[in-house]
C-alpha positions in Angstrom: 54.6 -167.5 -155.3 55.4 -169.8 -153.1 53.1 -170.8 -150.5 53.8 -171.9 -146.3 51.7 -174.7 -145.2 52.0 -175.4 -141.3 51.3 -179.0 -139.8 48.2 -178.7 -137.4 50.7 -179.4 -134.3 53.1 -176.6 -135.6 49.9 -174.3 -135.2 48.8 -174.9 -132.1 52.7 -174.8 -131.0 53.0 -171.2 -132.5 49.7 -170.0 -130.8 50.5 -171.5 -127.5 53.9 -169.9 -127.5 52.4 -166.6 -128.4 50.1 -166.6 -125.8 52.8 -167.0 -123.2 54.9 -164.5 -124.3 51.5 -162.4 -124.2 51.1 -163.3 -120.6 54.4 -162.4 -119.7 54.6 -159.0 -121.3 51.4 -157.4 -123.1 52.8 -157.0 -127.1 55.5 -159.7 -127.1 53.2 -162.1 -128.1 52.9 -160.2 -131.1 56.5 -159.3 -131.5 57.0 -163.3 -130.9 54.1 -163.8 -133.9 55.7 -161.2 -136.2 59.7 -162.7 -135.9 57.9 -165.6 -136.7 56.5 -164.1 -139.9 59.7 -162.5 -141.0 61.7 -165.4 -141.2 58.6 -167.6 -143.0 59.0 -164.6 -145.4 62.9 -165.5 -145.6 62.3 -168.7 -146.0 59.8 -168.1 -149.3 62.1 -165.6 -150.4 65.7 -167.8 -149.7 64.4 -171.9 -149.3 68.5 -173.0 -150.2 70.4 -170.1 -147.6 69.9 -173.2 -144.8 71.8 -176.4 -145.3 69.4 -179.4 -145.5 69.9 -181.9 -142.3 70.1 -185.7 -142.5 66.5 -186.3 -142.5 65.8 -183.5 -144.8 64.5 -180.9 -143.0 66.2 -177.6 -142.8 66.1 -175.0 -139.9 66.3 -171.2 -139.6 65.7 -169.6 -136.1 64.4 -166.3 -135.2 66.5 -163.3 -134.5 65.0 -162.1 -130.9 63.6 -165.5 -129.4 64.9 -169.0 -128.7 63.0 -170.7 -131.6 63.5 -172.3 -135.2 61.4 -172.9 -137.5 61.7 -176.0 -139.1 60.6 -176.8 -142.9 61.1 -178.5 -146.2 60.9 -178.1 -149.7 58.5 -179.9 -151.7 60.3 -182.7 -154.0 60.5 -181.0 -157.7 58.0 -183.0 -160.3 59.5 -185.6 -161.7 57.2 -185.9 -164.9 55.2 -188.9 -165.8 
């Protein structure tokens, strides 16, 4: 299984985003949190559905908010 690691400034982005969206509407912080979820899970599931970008990186964006979420793939081992 393949597992998400987030950069320290990725988490405090995500939990600073969800709070707003909290304070503007009690629950869509949560909704926010749990669009978020559903495409890490795509991403796990589906890591080659988005095109890699110049510097590597690829993007996917959530369905209901104006966000992507930005990641990479781990180079394959090589060997020794």
């Amino acid at each position: 299984m393949k597992k998400v690691i987030f950069l320290e400034e990725a988490k405090a982005e995500l939990i600073n985003i969800v709070d707003y969206y909290e304070q503007i509407y009690s629950g869509l912080g949560l909704d926010f949190e749990q669009e978020v979820k559903k495409v890490l899970d795509l991403i796990v599931k589906f890591p080659d559905v988005c095109p890699a970008l110049k510097d590597g990186t690829k993007r996917m964006s959530t369905h209901r908010f104006p966000y992507q979420v930005i990641f990479s793939l781990p180079e394959p081992f090589s060997g020794l």
